[in-house]
DRENDRENDO-239985 format. One line per field, with one value per residue (C-alpha): chain; x, y, z; residue number from 1; residue in three letters. Coordinates in pm, 1 decimal, padded with zeros to 6 digits, always signed. Last residue first. Layout:
ch <- (A	...)
c1 <- (X	...)
c2 <- (Y	...)
c3 <- (Z	...)
i <- (NUM	...)
aa <- (ALA	...)
END
This chain:
ch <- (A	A	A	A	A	A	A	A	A	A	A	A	A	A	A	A	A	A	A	A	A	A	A	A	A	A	A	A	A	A	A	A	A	A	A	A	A	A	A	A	A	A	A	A	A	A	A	A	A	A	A	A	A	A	A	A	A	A	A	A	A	A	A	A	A	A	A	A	A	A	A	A	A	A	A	A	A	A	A	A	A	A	A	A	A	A	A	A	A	A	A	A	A	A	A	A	A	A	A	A	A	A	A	A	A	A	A	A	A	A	A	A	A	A	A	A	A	A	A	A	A	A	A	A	A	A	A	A	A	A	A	A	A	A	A	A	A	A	A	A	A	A	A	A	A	A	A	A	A	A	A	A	A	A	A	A	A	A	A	A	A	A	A	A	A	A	A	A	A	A	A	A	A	A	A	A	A	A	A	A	A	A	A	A	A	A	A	A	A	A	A	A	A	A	A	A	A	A	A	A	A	A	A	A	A	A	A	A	A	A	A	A	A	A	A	A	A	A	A	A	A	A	A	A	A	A	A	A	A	A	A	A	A	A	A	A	A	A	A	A	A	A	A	A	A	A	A	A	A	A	A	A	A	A	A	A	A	A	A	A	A	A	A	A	A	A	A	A	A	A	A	A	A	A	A	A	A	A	A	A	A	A	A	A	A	A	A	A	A	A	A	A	A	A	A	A	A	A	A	A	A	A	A	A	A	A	A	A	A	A	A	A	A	A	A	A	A	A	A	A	A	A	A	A	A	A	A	A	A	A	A	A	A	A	A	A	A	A	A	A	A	A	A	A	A	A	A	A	A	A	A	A	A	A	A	A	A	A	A	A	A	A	A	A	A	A	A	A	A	A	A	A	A	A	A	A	A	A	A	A	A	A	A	A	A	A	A	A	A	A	A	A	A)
c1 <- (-01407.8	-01403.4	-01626.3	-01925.0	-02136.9	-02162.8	-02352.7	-02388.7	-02559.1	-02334.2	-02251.3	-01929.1	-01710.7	-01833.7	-02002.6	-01828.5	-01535.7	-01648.1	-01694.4	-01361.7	-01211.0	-01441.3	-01329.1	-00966.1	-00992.1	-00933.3	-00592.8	-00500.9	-00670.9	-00472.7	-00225.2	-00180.7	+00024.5	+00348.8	+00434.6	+00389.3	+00601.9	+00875.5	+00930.5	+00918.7	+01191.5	+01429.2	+01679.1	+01797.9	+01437.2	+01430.0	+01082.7	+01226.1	+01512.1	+01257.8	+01178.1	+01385.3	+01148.0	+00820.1	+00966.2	+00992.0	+00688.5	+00456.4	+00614.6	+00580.2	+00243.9	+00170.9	+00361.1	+00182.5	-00179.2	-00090.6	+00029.5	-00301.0	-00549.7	-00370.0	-00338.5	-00703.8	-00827.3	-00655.7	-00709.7	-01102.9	-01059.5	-00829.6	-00990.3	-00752.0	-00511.0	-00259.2	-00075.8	-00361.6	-00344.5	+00038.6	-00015.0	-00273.7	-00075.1	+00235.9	+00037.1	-00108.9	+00262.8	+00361.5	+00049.8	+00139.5	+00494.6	+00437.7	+00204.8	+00514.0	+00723.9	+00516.0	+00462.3	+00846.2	+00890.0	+00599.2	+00755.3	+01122.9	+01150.2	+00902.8	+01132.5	+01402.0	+01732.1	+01680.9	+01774.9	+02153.1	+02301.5	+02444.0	+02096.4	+02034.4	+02262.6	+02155.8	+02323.8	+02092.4	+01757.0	+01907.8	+01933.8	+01584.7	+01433.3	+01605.4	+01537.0	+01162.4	+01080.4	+01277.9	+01073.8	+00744.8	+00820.1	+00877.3	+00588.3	+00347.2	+00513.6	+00387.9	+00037.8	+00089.3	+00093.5	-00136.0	-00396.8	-00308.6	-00368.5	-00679.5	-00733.9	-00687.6	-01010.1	-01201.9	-01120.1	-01201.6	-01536.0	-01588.7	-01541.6	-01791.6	-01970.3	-01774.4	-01607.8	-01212.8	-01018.1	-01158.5	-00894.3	-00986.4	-01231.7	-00996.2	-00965.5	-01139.7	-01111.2	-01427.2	-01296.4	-01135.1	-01028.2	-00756.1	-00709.9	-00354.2	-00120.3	+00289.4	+00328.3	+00589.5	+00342.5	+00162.1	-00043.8	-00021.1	-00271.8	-00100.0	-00407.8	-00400.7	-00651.5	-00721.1	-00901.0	-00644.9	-00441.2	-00246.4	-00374.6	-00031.9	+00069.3	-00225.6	-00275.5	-00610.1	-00632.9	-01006.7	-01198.8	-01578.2	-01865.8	-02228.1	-02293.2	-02244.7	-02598.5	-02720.2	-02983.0	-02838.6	-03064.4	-03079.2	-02681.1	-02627.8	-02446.7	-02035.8	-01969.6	-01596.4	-01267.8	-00938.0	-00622.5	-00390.4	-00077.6	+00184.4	+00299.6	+00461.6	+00199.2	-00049.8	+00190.4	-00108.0	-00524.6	-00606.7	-00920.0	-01084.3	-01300.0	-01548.8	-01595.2	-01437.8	-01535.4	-01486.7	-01376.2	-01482.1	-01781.0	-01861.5	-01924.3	-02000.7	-01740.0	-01817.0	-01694.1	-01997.2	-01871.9	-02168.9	-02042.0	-01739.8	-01877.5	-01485.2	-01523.6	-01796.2	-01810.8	-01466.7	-01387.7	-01181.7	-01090.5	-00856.4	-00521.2	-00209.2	+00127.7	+00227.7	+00527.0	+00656.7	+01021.2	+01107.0	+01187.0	+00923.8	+00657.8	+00740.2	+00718.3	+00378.0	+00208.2	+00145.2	+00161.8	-00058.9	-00318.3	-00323.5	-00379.2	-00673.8	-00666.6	-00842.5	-00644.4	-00272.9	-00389.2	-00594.5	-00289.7	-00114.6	-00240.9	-00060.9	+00258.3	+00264.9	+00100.4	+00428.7	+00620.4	+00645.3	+00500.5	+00771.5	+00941.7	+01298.0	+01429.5	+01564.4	+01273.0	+01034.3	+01194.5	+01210.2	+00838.5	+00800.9	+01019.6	+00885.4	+00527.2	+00651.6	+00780.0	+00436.7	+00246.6	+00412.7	+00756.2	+00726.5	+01042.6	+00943.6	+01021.3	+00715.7	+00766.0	+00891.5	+00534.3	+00538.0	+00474.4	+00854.6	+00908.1	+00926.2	+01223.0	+01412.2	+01750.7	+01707.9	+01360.2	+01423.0	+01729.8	+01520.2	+01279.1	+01533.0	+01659.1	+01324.1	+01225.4	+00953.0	+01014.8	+00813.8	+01145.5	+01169.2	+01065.7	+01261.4	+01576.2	+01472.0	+01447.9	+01810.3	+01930.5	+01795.9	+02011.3	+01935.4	+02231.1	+02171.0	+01858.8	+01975.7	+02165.8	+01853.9	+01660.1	+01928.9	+01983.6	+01598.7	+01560.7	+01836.0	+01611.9	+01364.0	+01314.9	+01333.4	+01016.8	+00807.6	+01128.6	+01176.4	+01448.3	+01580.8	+01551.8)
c2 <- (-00972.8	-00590.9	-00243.1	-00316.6	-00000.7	+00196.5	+00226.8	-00173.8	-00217.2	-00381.1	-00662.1	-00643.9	-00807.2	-00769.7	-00426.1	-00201.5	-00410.0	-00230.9	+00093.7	+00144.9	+00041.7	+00309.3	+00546.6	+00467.3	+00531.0	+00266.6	+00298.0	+00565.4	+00796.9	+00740.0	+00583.7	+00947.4	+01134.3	+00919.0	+01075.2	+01430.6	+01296.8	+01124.3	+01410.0	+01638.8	+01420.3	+01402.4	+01579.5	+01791.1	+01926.7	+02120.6	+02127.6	+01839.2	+02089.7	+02331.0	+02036.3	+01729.2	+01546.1	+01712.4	+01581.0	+01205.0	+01231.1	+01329.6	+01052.1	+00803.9	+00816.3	+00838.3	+00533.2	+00393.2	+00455.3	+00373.9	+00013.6	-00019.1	+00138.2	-00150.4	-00415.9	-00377.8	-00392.3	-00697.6	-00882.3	-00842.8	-00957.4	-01207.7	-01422.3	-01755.0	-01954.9	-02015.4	-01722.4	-01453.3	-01638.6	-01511.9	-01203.3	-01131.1	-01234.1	-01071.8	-00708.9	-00830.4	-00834.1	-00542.9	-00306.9	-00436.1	-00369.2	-00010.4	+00056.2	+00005.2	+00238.4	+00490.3	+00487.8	+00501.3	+00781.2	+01008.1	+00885.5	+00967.4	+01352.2	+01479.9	+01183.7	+01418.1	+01227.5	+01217.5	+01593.5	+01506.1	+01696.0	+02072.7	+02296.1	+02134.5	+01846.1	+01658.4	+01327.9	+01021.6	+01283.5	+01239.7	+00885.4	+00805.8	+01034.5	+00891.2	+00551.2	+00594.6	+00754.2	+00467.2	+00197.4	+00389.6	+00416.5	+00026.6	-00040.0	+00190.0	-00009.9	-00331.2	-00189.6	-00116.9	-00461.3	-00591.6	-00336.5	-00493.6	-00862.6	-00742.0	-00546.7	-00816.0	-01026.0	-00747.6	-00682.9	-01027.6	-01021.4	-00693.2	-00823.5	-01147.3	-00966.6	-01122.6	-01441.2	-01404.0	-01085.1	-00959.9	-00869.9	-01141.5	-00990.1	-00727.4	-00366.0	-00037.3	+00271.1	+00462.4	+00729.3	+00638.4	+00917.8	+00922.7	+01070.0	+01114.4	+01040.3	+01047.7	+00958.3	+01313.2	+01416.9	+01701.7	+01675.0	+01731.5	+01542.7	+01460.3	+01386.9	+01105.0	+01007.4	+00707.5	+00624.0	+00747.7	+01025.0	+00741.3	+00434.6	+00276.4	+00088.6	+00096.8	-00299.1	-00306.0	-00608.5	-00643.0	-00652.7	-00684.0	-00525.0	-00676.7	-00834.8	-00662.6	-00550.9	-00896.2	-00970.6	-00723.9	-00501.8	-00169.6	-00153.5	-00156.7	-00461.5	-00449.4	-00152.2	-00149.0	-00233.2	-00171.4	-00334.0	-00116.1	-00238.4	-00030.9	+00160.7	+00512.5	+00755.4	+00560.9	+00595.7	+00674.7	+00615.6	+00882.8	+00899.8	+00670.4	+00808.9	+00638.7	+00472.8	+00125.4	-00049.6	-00431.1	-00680.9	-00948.0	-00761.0	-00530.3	-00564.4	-00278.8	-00158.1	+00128.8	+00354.0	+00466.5	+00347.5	+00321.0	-00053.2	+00105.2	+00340.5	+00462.2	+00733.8	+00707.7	+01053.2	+01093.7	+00754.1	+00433.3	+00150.4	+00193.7	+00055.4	+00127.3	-00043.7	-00326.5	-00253.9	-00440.2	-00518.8	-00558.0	-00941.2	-01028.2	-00837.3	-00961.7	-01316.8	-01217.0	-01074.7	-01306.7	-01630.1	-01509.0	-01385.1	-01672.9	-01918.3	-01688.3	-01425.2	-01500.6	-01587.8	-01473.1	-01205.5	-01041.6	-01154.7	-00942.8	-00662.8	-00577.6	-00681.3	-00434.9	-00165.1	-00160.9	+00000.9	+00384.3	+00379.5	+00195.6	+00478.8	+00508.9	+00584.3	+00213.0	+00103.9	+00239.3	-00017.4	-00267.6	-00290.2	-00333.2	-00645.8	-00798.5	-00702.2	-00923.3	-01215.3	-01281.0	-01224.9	-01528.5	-01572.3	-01729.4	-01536.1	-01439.7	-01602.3	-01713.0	-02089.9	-01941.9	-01781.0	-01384.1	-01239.4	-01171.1	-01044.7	-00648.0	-00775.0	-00934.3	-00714.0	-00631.9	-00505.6	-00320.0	-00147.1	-00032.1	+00121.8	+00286.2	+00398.5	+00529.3	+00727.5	+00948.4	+01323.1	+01572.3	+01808.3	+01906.9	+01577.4	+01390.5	+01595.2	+01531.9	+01126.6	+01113.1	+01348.2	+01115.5	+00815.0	+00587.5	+00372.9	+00247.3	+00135.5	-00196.0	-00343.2	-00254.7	-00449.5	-00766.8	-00791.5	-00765.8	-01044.8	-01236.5	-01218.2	-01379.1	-01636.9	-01391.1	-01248.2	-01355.9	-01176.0	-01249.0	-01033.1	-01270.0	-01107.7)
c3 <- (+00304.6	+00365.3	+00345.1	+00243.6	+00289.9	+00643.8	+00950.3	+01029.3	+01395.8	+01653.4	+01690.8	+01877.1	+01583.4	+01250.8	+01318.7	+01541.5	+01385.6	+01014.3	+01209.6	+01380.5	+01053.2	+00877.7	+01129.7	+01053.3	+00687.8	+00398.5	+00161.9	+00324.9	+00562.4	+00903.5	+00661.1	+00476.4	+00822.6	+00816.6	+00470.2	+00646.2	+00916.7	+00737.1	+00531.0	+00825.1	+01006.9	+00715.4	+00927.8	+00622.0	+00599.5	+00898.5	+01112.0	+01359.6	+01371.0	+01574.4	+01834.7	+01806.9	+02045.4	+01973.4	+01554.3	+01744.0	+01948.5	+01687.3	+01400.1	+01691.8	+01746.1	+01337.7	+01281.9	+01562.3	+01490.2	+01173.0	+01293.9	+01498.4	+01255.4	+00945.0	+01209.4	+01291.4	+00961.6	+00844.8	+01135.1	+01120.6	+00762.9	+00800.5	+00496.7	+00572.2	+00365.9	+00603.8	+00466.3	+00531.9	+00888.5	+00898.1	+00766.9	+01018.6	+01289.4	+01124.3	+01204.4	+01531.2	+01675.3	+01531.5	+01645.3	+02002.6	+02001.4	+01808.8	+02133.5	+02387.8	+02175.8	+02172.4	+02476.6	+02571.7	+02341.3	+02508.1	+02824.1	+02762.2	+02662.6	+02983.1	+03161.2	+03148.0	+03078.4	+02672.7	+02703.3	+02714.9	+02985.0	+03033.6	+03022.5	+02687.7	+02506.9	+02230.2	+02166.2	+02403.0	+02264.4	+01912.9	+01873.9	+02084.0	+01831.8	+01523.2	+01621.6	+01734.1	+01388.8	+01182.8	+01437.3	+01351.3	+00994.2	+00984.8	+01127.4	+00931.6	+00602.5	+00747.3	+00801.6	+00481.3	+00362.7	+00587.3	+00435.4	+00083.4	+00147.8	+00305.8	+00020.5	-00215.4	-00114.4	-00112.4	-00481.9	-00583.0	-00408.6	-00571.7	-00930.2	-00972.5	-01198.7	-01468.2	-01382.2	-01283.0	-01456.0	-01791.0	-02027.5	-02213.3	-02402.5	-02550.4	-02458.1	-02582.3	-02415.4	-02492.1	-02308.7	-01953.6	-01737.5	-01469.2	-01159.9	-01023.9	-00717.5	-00788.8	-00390.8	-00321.1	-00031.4	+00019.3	-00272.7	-00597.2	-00846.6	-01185.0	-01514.4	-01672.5	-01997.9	-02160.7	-02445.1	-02695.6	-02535.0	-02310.0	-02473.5	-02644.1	-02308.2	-02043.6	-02061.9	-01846.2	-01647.5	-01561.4	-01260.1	-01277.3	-01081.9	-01164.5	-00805.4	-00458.5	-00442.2	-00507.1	-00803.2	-01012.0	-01285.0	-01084.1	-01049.2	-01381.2	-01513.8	-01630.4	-01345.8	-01341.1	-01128.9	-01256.3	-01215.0	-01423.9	-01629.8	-01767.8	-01531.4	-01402.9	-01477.5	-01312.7	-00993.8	-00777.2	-00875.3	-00600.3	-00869.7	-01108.9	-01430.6	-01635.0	-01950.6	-02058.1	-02393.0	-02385.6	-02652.9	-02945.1	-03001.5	-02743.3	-02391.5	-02212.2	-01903.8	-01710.0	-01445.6	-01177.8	-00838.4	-00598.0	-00511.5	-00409.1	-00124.9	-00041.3	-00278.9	-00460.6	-00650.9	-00679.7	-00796.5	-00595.1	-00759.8	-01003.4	-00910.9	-01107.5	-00993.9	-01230.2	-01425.4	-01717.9	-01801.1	-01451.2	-01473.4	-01248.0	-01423.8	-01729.3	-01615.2	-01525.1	-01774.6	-02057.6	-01881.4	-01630.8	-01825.8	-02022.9	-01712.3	-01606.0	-01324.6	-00999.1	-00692.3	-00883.2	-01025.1	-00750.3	-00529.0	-00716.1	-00642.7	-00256.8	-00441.3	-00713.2	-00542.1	-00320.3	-00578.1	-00559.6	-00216.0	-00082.8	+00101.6	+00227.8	+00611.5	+00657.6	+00867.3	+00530.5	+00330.6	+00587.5	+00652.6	+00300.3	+00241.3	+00595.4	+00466.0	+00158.6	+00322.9	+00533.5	+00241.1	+00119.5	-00116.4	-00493.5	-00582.0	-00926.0	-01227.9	-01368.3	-01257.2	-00925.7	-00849.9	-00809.2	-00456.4	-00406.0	-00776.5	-00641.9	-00426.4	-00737.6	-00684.8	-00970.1	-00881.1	-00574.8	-00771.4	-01065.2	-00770.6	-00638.5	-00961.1	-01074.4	-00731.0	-00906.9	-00871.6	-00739.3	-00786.5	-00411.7	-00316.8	-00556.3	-00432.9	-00041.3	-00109.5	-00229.5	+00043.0	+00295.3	+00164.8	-00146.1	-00154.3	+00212.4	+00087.6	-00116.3	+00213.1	+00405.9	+00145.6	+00172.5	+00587.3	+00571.9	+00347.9	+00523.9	+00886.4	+00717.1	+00951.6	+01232.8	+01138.5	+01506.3	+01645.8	+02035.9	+02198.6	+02468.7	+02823.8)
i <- (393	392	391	390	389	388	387	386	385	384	383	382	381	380	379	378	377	376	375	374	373	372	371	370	369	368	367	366	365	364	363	362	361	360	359	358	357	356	355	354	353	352	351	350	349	348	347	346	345	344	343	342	341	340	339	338	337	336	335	334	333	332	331	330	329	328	327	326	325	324	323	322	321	320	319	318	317	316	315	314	313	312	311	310	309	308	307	306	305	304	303	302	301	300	299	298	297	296	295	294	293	292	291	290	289	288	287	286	285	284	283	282	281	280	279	278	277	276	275	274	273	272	271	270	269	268	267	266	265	264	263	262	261	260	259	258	257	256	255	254	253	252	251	250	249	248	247	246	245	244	243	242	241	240	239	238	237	236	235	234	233	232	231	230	229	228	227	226	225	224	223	222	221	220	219	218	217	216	215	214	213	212	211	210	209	208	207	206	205	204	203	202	201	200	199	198	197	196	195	194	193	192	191	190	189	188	187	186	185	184	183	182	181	180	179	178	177	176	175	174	173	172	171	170	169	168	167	166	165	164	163	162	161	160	159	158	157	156	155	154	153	152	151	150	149	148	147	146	145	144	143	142	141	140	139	138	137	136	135	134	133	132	131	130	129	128	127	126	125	124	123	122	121	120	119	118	117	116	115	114	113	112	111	110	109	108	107	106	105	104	103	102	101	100	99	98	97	96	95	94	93	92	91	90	89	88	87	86	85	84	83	82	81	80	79	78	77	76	75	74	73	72	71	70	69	68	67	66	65	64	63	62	61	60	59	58	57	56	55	54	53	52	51	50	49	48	47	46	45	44	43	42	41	40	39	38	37	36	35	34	33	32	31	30	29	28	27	26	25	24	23	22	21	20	19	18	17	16	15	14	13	12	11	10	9	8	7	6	5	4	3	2	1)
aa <- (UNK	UNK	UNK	UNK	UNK	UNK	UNK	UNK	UNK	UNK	UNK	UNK	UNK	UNK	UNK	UNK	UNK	UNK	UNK	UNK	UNK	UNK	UNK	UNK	UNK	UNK	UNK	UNK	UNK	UNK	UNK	UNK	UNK	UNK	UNK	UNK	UNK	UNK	UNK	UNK	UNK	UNK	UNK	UNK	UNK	UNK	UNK	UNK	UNK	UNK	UNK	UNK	UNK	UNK	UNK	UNK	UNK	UNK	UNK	UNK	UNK	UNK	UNK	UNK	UNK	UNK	UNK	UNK	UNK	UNK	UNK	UNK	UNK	UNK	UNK	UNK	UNK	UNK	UNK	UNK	UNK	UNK	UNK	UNK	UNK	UNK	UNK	UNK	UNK	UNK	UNK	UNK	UNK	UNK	UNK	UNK	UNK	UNK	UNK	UNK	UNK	UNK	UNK	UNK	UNK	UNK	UNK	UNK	UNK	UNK	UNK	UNK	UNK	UNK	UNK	UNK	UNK	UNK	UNK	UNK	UNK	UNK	UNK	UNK	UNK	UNK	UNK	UNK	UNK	UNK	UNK	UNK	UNK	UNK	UNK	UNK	UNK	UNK	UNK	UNK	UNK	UNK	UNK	UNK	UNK	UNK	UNK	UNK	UNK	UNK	UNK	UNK	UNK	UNK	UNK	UNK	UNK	UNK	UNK	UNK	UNK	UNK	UNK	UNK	UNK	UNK	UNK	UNK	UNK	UNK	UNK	UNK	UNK	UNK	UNK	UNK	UNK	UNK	UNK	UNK	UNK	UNK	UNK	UNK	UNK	UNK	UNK	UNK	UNK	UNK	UNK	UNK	UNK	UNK	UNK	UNK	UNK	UNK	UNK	UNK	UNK	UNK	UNK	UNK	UNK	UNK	UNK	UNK	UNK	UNK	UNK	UNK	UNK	UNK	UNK	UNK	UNK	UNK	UNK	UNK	UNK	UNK	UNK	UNK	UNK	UNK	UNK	UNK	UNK	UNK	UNK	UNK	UNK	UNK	UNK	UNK	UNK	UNK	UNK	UNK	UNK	UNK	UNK	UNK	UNK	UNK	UNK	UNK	UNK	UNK	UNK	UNK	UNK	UNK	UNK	UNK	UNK	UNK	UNK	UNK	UNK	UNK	UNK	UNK	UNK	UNK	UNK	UNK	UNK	UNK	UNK	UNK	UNK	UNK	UNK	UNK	UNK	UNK	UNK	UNK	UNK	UNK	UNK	UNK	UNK	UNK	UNK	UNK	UNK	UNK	UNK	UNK	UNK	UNK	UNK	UNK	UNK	UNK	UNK	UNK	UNK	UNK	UNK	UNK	UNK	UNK	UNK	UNK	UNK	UNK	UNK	UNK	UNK	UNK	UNK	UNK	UNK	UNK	UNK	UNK	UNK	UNK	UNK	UNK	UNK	UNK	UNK	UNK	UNK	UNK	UNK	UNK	UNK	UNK	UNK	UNK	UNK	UNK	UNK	UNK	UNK	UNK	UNK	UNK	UNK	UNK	UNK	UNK	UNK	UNK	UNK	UNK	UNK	UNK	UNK	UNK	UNK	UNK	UNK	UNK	UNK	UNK	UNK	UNK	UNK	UNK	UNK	UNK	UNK	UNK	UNK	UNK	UNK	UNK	UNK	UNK	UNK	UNK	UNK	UNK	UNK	UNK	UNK	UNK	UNK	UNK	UNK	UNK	UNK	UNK	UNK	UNK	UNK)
END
């Protein structure tokens, strides 16, 4: 039977990213590990190569590619063995910018962006006290004068080391004084360069993966007027708006770890040998792989159904969320049955299987948490009482 590829139309993207990743092998991703290192050349090489543009219009010269293109970009990376963490913040934010940011805005920023002289991969949303409650978040922004002073603190804010622009969300009326409980929050772009030590602070959080994560404080950082992103107060709907955009988008990365994970098991069960045949033979090897397999089908296919309706101009939220559980449901399937698989070499760094897996493990959390997805279609599609805060578009 015909293999049937709903991304075959950008079959010459992939051919392009995996052409890019075979310069950063395993070994390349186990030295930044061991150093906490952030993957500079590969993401130099993403962006020469104009992949980090793909979102960008062509009269800012970027790519002007969908969603679609971009979770194909993504997907790849992590296909290929490599991780897009370092850079995907860039595309799953820019359709903030793009939606809601102002002519001059764009102008300024963008064509910088696309060329790779400015970096876009800070996103302060979340806060320790709030966490995933973002309407309880407790950052500031007061207007004053001919600007806006920002004081708070954001958390799990990754690669804020590593850019030069931050979309941040902030608290610009007090929660007592709206007339709508999702009013009063505003984004602004927040131009980081020059502020570090001078209204803004960053501080590295270590974790068990190599995803540069930190928390960072604001201190009566002061930024001009037309920083402000959209209308103020208007703020959450924009954000909402750009994390379905963004759950597609690693939901797209969760796909392409799965198929590396299934690869390298199925490789190495077909080459090891035990008790004189290959150990891929005994069906206590195959089914676990096989099932895997079958549910990494599904998650795919309602992945780029969701990308496609976010293309058509649609608010996939119920789409959104699923294909983000679904696809890291299936990355993390297939991470278990691929180290089970290679058993005590899984454990081994120089088989990159314990990177993957540990990497694999953050989308059951990351960037919203699978029993807040189970809760959010609890709600919006069966009915059924709401148990939680806003939680999409």
């Amino acid at each position: 039977m015909p293999d049937f590829d709903p991304t075959a139309d950008y079959a010459a993207i992939r051919e392009g990213v995996a052409k890019v990743c075979a310069d950063f092998p395993g070994s390349y991703w186990r030295d930044l590990d061991s150093r906490r290192a952030y993957p500079s050349e590969f993401v130099q090489a993403l962006i020469r190569e104009g992949y980090l543009a793909a979102m960008i219009p062509e009269e800012y010269g970027g790519s002007g590619l969908n969603l679609t293109a971009s979770a194909v970009i993504l997907e790849e990376i992590h296909r290929q063995g490599c991780n897009a963490a370092a850079c995907h913040a860039q595309m799953y934010t820019m359709g903030t910018v793009l939606r809601h940011g102002s002519p001059g805005q764009k102008r300024r920023y963008l064509p910088g962006i696309a060329a790779g002289t400015l970096r876009l991969q800070a996103f302060g949303v979340t806060e320790p006290t709030s966490g995933t409650d973002t309407l309880a978040l407790k950052t500031t922004a007061r207007r004053d004068g001919d600007g806006w002073v920002i004081n708070g603190q954001k958390i799990w804010t990754s690669r804020a080391e590593y850019s030069d622009l931050m979309v941040l969300l902030a608290r610009t009326t007090p929660r007592d004084q709206v007339a709508s409980r999702t009013d009063g929050l505003s984004v602004f772009l927040v131009d980081m360069r020059g502020h570090l030590g001078r209204g803004i602070g960053i501080r590295p959080i270590r974790t068990m993966m190599n995803h540069a994560t930190t928390e960072v404080f604001f201190d009566n950082l002061r930024i001009p007027a037309d920083a402000l992103v959209g209308d103020e107060g208007k703020g959450f709907r924009y954000i909402l708006s750009g994390m379905n955009s963004e759950r597609i988008l690693i939901a797209a990365e969760c796909i392409g770890d799965a198929k590396w994970f299934l690869r390298k098991a199925a490789d190495y069960a077909r080459e090891r040998v035990v008790f004189g045949a290959p150990i891929g033979r005994n069906q206590g090897v195959q089914f676990p792989l096989a099932r895997a397999q079958a549910h990494l089908m599904a998650a795919e296919a309602i992945v780029y159904r969701a990308a496609a309706m976010y293309d058509s101009g649609l608010n996939p939220g119920v789409e959104a969320n699923t294909a983000k559980m679904l696809a890291a449901d299936a990355s993390w399937e297939a991470a278990e049955a691929c180290l089970q698989t290679h058993g005590g070499f899984g454990f081994a760094e120089e088989y990159d299987v314990e990177r993957k897996f540990r990497e694999a493990r953050l989308y059951q959390v990351a960037p919203i948490s699978t029993n807040l997805i189970l809760c959010y279609i609890a709600e919006r599609v069966l009915g059924l009482p709401k148990s939680y805060g806003e939680l999409s578009a």
